[in-house]
C-alpha positions in Angstrom: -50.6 -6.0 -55.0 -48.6 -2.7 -54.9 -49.7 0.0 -57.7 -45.8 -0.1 -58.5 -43.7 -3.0 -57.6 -40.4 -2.4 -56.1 -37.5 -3.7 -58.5 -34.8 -3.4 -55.5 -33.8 -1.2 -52.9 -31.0 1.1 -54.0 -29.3 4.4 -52.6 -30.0 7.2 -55.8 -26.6 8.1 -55.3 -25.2 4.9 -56.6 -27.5 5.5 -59.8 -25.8 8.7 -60.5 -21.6 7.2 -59.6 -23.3 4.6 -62.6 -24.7 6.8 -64.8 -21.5 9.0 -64.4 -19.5 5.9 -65.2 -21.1 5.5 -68.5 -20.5 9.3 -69.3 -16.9 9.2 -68.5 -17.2 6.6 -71.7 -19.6 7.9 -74.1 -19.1 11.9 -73.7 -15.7 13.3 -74.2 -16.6 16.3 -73.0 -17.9 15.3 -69.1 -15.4 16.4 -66.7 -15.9 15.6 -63.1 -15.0 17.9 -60.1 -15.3 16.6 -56.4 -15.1 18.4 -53.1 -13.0 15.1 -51.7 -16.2 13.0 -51.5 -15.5 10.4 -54.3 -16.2 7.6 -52.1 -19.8 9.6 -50.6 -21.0 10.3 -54.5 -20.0 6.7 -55.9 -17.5 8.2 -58.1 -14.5 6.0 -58.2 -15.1 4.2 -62.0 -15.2 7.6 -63.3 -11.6 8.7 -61.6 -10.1 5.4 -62.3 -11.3 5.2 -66.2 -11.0 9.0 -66.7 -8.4 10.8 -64.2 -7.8 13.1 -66.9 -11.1 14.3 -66.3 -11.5 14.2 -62.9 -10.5 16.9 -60.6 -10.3 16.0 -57.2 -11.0 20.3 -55.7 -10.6 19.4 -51.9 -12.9 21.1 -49.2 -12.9 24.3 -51.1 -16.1 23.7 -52.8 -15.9 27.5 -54.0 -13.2 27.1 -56.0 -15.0 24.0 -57.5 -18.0 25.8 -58.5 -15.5 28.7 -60.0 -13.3 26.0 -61.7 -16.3 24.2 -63.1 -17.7 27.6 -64.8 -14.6 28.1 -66.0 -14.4 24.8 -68.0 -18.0 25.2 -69.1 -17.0 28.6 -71.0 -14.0 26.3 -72.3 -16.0 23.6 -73.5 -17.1 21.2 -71.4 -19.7 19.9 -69.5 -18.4 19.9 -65.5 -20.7 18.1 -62.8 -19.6 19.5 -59.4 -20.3 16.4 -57.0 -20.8 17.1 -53.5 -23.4 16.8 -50.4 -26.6 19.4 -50.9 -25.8 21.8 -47.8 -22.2 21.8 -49.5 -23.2 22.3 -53.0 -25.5 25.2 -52.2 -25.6 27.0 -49.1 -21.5 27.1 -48.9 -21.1 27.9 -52.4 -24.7 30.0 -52.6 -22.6 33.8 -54.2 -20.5 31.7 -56.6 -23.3 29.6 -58.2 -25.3 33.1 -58.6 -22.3 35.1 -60.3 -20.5 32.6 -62.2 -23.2 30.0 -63.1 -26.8 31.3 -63.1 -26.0 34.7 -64.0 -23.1 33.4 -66.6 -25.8 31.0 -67.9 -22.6 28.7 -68.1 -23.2 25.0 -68.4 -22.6 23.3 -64.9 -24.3 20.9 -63.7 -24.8 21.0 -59.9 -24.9 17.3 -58.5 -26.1 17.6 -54.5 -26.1 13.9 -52.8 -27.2 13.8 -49.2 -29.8 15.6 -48.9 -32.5 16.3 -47.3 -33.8 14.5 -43.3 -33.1 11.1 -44.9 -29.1 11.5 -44.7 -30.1 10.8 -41.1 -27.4 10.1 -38.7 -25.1 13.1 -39.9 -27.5 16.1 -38.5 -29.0 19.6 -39.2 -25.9 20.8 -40.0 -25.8 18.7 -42.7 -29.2 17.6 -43.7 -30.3 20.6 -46.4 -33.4 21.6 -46.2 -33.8 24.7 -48.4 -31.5 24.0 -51.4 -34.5 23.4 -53.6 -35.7 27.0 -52.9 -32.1 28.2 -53.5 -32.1 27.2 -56.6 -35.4 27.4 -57.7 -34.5 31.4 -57.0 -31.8 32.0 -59.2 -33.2 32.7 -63.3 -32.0 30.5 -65.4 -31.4 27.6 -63.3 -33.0 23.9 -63.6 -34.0 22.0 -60.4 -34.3 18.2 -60.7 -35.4 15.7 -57.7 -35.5 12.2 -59.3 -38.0 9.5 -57.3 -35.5 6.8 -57.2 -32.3 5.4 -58.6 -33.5 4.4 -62.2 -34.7 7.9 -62.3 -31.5 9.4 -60.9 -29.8 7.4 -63.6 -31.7 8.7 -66.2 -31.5 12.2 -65.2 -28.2 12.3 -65.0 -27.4 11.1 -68.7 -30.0 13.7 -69.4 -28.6 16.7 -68.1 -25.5 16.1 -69.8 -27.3 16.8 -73.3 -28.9 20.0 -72.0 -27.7 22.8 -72.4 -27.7 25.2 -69.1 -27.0 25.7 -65.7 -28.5 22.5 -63.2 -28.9 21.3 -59.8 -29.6 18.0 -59.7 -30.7 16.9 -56.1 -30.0 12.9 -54.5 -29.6 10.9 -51.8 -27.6 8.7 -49.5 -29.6 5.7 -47.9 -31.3 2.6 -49.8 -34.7 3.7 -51.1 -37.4 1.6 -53.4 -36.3 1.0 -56.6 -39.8 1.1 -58.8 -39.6 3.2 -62.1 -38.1 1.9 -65.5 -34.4 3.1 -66.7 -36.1 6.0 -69.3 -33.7 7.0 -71.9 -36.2 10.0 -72.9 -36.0 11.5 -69.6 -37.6 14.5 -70.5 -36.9 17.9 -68.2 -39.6 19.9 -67.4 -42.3 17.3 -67.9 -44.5 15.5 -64.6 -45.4 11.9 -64.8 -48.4 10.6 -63.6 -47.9 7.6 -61.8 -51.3 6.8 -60.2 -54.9 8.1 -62.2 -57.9 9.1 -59.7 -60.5 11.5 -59.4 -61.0 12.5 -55.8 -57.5 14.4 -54.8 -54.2 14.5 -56.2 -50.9 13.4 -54.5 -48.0 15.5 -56.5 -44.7 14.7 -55.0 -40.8 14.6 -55.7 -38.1 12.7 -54.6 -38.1 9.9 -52.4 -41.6 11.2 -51.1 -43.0 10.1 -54.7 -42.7 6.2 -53.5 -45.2 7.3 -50.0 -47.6 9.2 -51.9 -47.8 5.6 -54.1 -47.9 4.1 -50.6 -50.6 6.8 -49.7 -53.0 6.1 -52.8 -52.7 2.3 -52.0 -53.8 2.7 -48.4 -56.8 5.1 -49.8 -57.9 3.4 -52.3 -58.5 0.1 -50.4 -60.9 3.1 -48.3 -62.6 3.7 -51.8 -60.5 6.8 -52.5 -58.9 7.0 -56.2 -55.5 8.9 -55.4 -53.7 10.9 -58.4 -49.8 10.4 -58.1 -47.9 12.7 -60.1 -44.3 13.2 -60.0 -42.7 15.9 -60.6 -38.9 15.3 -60.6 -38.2 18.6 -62.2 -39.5 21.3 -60.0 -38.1 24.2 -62.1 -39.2 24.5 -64.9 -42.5 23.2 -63.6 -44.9 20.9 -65.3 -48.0 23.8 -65.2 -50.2 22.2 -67.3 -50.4 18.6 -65.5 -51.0 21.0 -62.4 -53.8 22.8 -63.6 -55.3 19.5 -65.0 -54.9 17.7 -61.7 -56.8 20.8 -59.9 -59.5 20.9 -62.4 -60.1 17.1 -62.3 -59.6 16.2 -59.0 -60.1 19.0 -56.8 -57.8 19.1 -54.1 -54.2 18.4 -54.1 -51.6 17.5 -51.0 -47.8 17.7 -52.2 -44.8 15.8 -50.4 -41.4 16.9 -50.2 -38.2 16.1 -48.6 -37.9 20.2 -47.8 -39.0 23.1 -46.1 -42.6 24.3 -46.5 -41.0 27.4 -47.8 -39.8 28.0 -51.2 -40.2 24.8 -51.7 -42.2 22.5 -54.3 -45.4 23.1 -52.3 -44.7 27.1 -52.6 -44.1 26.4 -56.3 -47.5 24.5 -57.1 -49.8 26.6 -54.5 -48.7 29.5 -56.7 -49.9 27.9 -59.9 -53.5 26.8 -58.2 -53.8 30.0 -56.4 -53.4 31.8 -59.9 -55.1 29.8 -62.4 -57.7 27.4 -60.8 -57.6 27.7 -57.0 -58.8 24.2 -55.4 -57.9 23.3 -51.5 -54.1 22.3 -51.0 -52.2 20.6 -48.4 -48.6 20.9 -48.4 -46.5 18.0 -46.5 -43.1 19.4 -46.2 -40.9 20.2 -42.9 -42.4 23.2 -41.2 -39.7 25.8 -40.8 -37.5 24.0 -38.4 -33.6 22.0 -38.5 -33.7 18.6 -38.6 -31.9 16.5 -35.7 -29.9 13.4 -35.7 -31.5 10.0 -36.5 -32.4 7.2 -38.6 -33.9 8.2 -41.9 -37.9 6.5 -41.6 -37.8 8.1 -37.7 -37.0 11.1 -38.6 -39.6 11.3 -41.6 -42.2 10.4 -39.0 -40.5 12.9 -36.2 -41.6 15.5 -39.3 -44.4 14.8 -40.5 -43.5 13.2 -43.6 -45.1 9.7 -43.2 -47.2 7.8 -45.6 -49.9 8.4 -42.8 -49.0 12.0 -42.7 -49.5 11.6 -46.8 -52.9 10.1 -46.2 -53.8 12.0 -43.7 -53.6 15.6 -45.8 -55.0 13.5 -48.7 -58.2 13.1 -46.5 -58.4 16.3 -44.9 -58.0 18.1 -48.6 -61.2 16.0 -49.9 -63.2 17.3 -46.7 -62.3 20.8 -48.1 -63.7 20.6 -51.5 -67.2 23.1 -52.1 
């Protein structure tokens, strides 16, 4: 039997159009702007409900980002909804100035990212948002695992106060954790327990490290899963514990090897208790045009490539 059952397949980027839905009705304040991808981010309850509150920007995802600070110093609480290379790499100079440094209260909501938007190309398949983001003080960086997740996420960063970027996808992916109405930011789950390496993940690469500890464990392995769906601020002390009680660690990502959250947790080991890491990410290279499970395996981000690194980490314990 799986270690976590899938509930359904579901695109993440339906869970957020839902969870959007249901703040368009419980939160006055939630204001929605879109660079004129409503249908893409699953937004159409909200603009039909609320079009008061929804602000259909255009391609001019500048001025969305500049509009959107502007109605956080007035009160609200805008999410900017757009795809990941659009939300940050377009936009990089006006999320710096007007959000992050105005510590105004924007949430960033990037769908499409990463190799798994597939068909649409490098151009479009963002690769280093996450490092972006996790660059600018101030800012919060979220990944959810799947769609419950997203979900919960997303009515979450509507209570917190400061600037986010929330990070999602297109295509169907498992559906396995629980709706959590105590999302909490900042704070790893562990998913998996074991003792002989440690599988720390985010995003859609959380369900093939599960897929990972399965495989190992029917070897006689015990694989730690943790996921860490906020990779800024990160979850330091479930690092730390997972290096001091396991050894070696492999993390998995949907992003480049730089700046990325394999950069993040090799600076916490490397600094506090150094143990042999692995980092599965895409290695400084665009992505191509393809289906989304080919093009994981084209880079190297596999559930064999997961157990793989989990292996070779264990041979490089003392």
């Amino acid at each position: 039997m799986p270690i976590y059952p899938v509930k359904d397949n579901k695109p993440t980027r339906n869970a957020f159009g839902e969870a959007m839905a249901e703040l368009g009705q419980s939160n006055p304040d939630v204001v929605v702007l879109c660079a004129d991808l409503k249908g893409s981010l699953k937004l159409e309850k909200f603009s039909e409900n609320h079009p008061d509150r929804y602000f259909s920007i255009g391609i001019a995802e500048a001025d969305m980002i500049g509009t959107a600070a502007g109605l956080a110093i007035g009160g609200k609480i805008p999410f900017t909804a757009t795809f990941a290379e659009f939300s940050t790499g377009r936009v990089y100079d006006q999320i710096r100035q007007s959000v992050a440094y105005s510590n105004t209260n924007v949430k960033i909501c990037a769908s499409h990212a990463g190799l798994t938007l597939g068909e649409d190309g490098a151009t479009h398949q963002a690769l280093e948002d996450i490092g972006l983001m996790r660059a600018l003080p101030g800012m919060t960086v979220i990944v959810p695992c799947d769609a419950n997740e997203t979900y919960s996420a997303t009515m979450a960063i509507a209570k917190f106060k400061g600037p986010v970027y929330l990070r999602f996808g297109r295509p169907n992916q498992p559906n396995f954790t629980e709706i959590n109405p105590d999302f909490q930011i900042g704070k790893a789950n562990v998913l998996n327990p074991g003792k002989d390496v440690t599988i720390i993940a985010t995003g859609i690469l959380v369900w093939k490290a599960l897929e990972a500890a399965e495989i190992l464990q029917a070897e006689g392995l015990t694989v730690r899963v943790i996921n860490i769906h906020t990779i800024k601020p990160l979850d330091v002390e479930a690092i730390v514990t997972a290096a001091k009680e396991t050894g070696a660690i492999v993390t998995a990502e949907e992003h480049q090897k730089n700046t990325g959250l394999g950069d993040a947790v090799a600076h916490v080991i490397s600094t506090q208790f150094p143990v042999p890491l692995e980092i599965v990410a895409v290695n400084d290279t665009f992505g191509e045009s393809g289906l989304p499970d080919e093009l994981l395996t084209q880079y190297g981000l596999s559930t064999q490539d997961l157990v793989k690194a989990a292996k070779k980490a264990i041979s490089r314990k003392k």
